[in-house]
N, C-alpha and C positions, 0 to 999 in steps of 0.2 A: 785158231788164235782169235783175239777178240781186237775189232776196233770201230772205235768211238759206238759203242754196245752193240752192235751187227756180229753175228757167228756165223764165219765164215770156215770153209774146208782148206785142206792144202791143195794146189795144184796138181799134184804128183799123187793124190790120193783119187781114185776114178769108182765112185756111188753107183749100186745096181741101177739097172734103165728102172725099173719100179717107184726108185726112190727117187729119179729124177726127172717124173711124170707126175709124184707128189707135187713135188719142189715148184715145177714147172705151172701147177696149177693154182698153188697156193700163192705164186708170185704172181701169177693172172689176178686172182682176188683181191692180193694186197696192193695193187698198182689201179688196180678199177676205183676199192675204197680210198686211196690216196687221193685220186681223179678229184672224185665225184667230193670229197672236204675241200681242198680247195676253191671248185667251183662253188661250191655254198660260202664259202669265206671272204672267197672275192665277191662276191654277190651282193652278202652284208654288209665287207665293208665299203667296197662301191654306193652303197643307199647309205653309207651312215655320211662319206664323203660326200655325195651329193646332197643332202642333207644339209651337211656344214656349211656346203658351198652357199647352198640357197639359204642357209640362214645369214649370213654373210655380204650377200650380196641385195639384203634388203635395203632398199633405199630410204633410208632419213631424211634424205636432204629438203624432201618437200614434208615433211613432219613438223607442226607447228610445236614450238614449244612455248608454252605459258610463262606468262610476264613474272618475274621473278630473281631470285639468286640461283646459281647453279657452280656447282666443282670445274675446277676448265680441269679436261681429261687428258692423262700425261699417254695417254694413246689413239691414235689416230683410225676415229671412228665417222661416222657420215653424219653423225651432229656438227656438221661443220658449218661455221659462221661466219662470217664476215664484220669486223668489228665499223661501228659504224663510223663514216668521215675518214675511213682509215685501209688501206690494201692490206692490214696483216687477217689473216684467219688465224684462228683458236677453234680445235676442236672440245662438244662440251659434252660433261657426265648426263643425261638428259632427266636422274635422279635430281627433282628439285629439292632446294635448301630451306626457303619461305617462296609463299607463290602471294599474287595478288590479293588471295582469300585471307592470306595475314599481317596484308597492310592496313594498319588500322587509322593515318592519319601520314598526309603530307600536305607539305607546303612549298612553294616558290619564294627565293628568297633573292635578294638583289643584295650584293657583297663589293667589295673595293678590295685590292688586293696588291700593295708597293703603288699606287695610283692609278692602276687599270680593275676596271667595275665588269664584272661577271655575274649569274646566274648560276643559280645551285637550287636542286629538287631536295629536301630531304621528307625521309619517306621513314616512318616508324612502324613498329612491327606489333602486332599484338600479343600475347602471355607463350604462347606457343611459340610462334616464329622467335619473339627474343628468346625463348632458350635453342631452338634450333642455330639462329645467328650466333651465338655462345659458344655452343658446340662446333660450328663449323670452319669460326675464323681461327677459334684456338687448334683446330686439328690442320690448317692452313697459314699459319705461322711459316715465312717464306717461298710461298707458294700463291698464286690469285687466283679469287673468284671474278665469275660473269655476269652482270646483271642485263638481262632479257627483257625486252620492253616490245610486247605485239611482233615476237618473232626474232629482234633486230637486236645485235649484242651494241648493248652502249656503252659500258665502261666493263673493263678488268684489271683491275687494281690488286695492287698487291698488298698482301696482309702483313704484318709488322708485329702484329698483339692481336691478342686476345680481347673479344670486344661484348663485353658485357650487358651493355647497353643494346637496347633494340631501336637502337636507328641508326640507318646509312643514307647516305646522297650520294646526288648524280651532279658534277658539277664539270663543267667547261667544252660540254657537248652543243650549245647554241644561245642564244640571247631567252629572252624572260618570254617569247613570241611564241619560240620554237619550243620551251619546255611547256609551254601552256597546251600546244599539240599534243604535245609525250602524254601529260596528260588526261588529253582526251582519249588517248589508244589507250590508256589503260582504263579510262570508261570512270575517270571523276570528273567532275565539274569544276569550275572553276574559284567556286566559293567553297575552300576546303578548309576543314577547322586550323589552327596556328599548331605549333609544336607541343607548344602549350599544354602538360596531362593538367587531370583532377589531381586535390590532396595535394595546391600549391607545389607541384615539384616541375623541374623541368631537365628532359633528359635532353645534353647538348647536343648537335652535331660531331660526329667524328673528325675529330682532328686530322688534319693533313702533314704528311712526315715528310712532302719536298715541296720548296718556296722556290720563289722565283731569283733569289740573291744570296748570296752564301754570309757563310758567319762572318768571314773576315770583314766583308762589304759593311755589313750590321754594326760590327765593330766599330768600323772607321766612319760612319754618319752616325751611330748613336750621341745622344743630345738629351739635356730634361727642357722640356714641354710644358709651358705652362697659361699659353695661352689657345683656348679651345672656340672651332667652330660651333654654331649652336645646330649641329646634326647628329642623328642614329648612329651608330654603328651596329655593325651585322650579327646575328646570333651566334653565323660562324665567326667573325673572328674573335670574339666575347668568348667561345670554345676554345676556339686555340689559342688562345692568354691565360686563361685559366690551365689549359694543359700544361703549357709550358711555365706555367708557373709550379706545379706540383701535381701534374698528370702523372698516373701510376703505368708506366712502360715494362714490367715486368710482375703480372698479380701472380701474388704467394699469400695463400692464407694458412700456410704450416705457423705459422707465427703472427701470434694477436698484436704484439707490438708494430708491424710494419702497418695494420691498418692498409689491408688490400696488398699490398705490394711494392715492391721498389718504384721510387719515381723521378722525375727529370731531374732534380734538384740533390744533390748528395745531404746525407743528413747525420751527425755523428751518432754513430751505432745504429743507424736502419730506423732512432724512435720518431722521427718524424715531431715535433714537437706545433709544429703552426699548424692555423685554421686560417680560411680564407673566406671572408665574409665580401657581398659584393652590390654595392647601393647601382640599384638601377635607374635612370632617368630616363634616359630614351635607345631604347637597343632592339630592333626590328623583332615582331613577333611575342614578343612578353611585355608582360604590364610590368608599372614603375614600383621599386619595392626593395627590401632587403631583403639576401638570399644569402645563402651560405653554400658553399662549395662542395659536392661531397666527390674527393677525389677518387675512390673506392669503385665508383661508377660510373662516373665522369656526370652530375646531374645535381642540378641546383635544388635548394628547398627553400619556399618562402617563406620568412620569417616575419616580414611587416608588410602590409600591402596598400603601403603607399609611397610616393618620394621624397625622400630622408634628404635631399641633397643641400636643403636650406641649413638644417639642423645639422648638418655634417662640416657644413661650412663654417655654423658658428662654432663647433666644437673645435676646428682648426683655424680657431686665433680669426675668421674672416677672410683667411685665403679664398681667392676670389674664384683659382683655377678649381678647386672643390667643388663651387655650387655650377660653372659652366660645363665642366666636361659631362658628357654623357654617361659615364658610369665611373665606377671605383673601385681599387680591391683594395679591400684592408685587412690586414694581417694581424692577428694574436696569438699568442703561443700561449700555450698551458706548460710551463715551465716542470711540471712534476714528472712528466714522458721522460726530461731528459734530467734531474735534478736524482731522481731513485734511482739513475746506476751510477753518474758521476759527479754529485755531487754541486759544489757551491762553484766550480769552476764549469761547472754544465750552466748556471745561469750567467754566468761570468762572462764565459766564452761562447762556447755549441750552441749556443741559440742561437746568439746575433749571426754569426755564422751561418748557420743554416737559412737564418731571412736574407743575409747577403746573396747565397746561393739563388737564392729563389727569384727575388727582387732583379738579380741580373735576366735571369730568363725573359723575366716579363721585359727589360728593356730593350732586349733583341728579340726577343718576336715582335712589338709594337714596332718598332724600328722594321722591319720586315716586311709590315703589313701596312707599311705605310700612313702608321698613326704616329700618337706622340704620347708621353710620360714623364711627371715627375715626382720622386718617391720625396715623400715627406713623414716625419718624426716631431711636428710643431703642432700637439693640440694638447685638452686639455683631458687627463687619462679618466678622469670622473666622469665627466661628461659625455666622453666619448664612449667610455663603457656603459652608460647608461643608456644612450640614445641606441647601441647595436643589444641591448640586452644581456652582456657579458655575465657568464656565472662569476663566481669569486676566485676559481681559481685562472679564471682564463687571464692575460692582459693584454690591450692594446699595442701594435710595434709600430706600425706600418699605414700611410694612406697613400694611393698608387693614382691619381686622376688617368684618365685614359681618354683619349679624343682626337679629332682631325686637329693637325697642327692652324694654326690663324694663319 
């Protein structure tokens, strides 16, 4: 009979002694050969196991790893860090994402934020690292990166979007003292160019998606503002007024109409219809000028480079809050975005709309950030479009002053 493929005899059946002197030797043989593969089997895989072991049991932990961005590893490897100021550990992918070699320009910036003043590094990347940083926040969409400063993990923030733009900062790790340190461990000095690129453009600060007071709070002290300290306001919160005024939170470029992507501001049919132009007077880190918004990238472009805020003031009637506050957004829409699919009730309606929408954000994030606003509709639309350069189909909506409350 046959089992599990062995052929075996019956019991009761008794093989000449010849045949069971074969048998007898051939199972000598085949009991030696069996032996002798195992012991080579165990052998190899003994060496490949101890192998594993000892690849496994190399130690990282005193491996330095270069100042930079890095993956935090959702497996628990001896890239283990200790975050700084802080007892939690994050273990880190030790595949960097940009390293020091692609920082091409930072600056220390000194910020106010609901009435308490903090320090932020922002750190830009050069042509490579912004696409690497492109690449790496969009594949980390709820999930955080590390950033590694002379060994020491300083921040790991979590990603939210996709970040197109090649700069990130390091903010509320120590006073303006202690970043000047950070710094020097990453071996700049202390006269480092401003944010500031060539070809007039300025790529903002990454906006921040938790404040320190919720909506409802924002709500219920929101107020229009109309008398201004004569002080700077910070590049970062200039970024995130802008964001929150029509920052793009979800980029989709299957469709030309959305222009980059969905953003904070609902807008009827996705067309997006406004433009956000922005008179600079005094705002840390950039010279005084008109810029325009490009929300796409989150990154301003110069337009005039000088302060418009006299001529801004004449154009609205002498409103006095215009020429004091430190900066301005001013809103115009190109009505045809939204006029070619719905018609005369798209300028009717879905515009203003869509500025209402917007216009609110900017009141609560300023309100937020411990600034002040007051949206004004009182100038004059000639003048006004003259002095910001408007093409013919654009118009004038909107002048937003923004500034320390008096």
């Amino acid at each position: 009979m046959y089992l599990y493929g062995l052929h075996t005899s019956p019991a009761c059946a008794k093989p000449p002694a010849r045949y069971m002197q074969t048998k007898k030797t051939s199972n000598m043989k085949h009991t030696f050969t069996l032996a002798l593969f195992l012991i080579i089997t165990l052998t190899v895989c003994g060496q490949g196991n101890n192998q594993s072991k000892s690849e496994n049991n190399i130690n990282h932990s005193d491996t330095v790893l270069k100042t930079g961005w890095y993956y935090v590893s959702d497996q628990e490897t001896n890239f283990k860090r200790q975050l700084y100021k802080s007892s939690d550990f994050f273990y880190i992918n030790p595949d960097a994402i940009v390293t020091v070699e692609n920082f091409e320009e930072l600056k220390i910036t000194e910020n106010e934020f609901n009435g308490n003043k903090y320090s932020s590094l922002i750190i830009r990347f050069d042509k490579q690292g912004t696409e690497n940083w492109s690449i790496a926040t969009k594949k980390s969409i709820g999930n955080q990166l590390a950033l590694i400063i002379d060994d020491k993990l300083m921040s790991v923030p979590k990603v939210n979007a996709q970040i197109t733009v090649g700069v990130s900062s390091l903010s509320g790790v120590g006073t303006k003292e202690e970043l000047e340190e950070i710094l020097k461990q990453i071996g700049v000095n202390e006269t480092v160019k401003p944010i500031a690129v060539s070809d007039e453009i300025i790529y903002l600060p990454t906006p921040q998606l938790e404040g320190l007071i919720s909506v409802e709070k924002a709500l219920y002290n929101r107020r229009s503002h109309r008398n201004f300290q004569d002080r700077e306001i910070s590049l970062e919160n200039l970024s995130q007024i802008l964001w929150a005024a029509y920052g793009v939170t979800l980029p989709n470029t299957d469709y030309d109409f959305l222009r980059g992507g969905f953003r904070t501001a609902p807008s009827a049919g996705g067309l997006y219809p406004l433009d956000i132009y922005v008179a600079v007077g005094k705002v840390s880190g950039i010279a005084s000028g008109l810029y325009k918004y490009i929300s796409e990238e989150h990154k301003m472009i110069r337009i005039i480079d000088k302060d418009i805020r006299l001529e801004l003031c004449s154009a609205a009637l002498g409103q006095p809050m215009v020429k004091e506050a430190p900066v301005s957004l001013i809103y115009t829409a190109v009505f045809s975005r939204t006029t070619e699919k719905y018609g005369q009730r798209g300028r009717e309606r879905y515009v203003c709309m869509d500025l209402g929408h917007s216009a609110q954000n900017v009141y609560l994030q300023v309100e937020a950030l411990g600034l002040g606003t007051c949206a004004s509709a009182a100038f004059s639309d000639s003048f006004l479009s003259m002095i910001l350069k408007l093409s013919k189909e654009e118009e004038p909506l909107y002048i937003m002053p923004i500034g320390h409350n008096k």
